[in-house]
N, C-alpha and C positions, 0 to 999 in steps of 0.2 A: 462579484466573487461567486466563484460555484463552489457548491457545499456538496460534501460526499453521503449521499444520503442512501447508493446501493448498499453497503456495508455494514449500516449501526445506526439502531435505534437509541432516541433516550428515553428515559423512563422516571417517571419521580415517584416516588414512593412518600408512604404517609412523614415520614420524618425530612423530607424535601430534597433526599438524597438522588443522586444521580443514577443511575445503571445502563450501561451500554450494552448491547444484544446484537451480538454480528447476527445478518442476515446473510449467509450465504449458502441457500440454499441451491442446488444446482449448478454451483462452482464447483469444479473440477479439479484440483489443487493440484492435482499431477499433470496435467496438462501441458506439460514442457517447459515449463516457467521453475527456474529455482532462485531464490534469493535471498545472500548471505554475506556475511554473517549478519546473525542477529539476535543480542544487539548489534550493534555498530556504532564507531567510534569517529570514522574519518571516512573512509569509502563500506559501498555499497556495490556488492557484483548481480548482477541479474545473468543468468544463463539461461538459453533459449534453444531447445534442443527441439521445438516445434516446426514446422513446414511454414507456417504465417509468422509475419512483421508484426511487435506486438507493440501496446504503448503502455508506459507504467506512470500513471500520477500520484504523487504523496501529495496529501491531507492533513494538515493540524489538528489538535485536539476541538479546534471548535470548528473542524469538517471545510477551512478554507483551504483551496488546491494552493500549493507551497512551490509545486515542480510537476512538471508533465515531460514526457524526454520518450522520443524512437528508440525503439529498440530493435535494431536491424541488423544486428551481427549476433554469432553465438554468444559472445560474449560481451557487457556492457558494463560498464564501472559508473558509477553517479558520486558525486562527492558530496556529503553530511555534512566534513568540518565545521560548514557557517551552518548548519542548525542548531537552535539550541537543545542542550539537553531536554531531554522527554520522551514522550508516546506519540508514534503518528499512525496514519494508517496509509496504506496503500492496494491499490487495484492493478489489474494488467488487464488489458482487452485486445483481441484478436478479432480484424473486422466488427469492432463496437459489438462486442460479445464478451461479456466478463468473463475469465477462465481462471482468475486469481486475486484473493484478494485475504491480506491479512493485516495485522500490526506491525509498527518498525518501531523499536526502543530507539531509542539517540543516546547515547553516555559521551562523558566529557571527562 
């Protein structure tokens, strides 16, 4: 299993509590990458209005890749349905170059 370990720190605090700390420092968020809605319920559009083929992988809550999927058109749908309700996180890289990377909600 590969763990998503660009994006988020954990952290435990005196009381054993957990706290996550995106690292995205020098990610670009504009970058050509848009991805909506979110939350999301059933589908998942990514739009790519960049020059480079990008790849987008989603991450569970305990950082194991869930989906990895091309992204080679302007436009790309992923489908959620079978995830379960939650938090995930997801990255987008252009030539193994992070240029995006934030939280996805799941609702049901």
């Amino acid at each position: 299993t590969e763990y998503y370990n660009e994006c988020e720190n954990y952290n435990t605090n005196n009381n054993n509590q957990k706290t996550i700390h995106q690292n995205t420092e020098g990610v670009n968020d504009n970058k050509g990458f848009s991805v909506f809605p979110n939350p999301a319920s059933d589908e998942l559009t990514v739009l790519n209005t960049s020059e480079g083929m990008g790849i987008i992988e989603i991450y569970n809550y305990l950082g194991e890749k869930i989906l990895r999927k091309d992204l080679k058109s302007y436009s790309s749908i992923i489908s959620v349905k079978d995830f379960n309700a939650g938090i995930y996180f997801y990255k987008i890289s252009v030539n193994n170059e992070l240029v995006k990377a934030d939280k996805l909600i799941v609702i049901k």
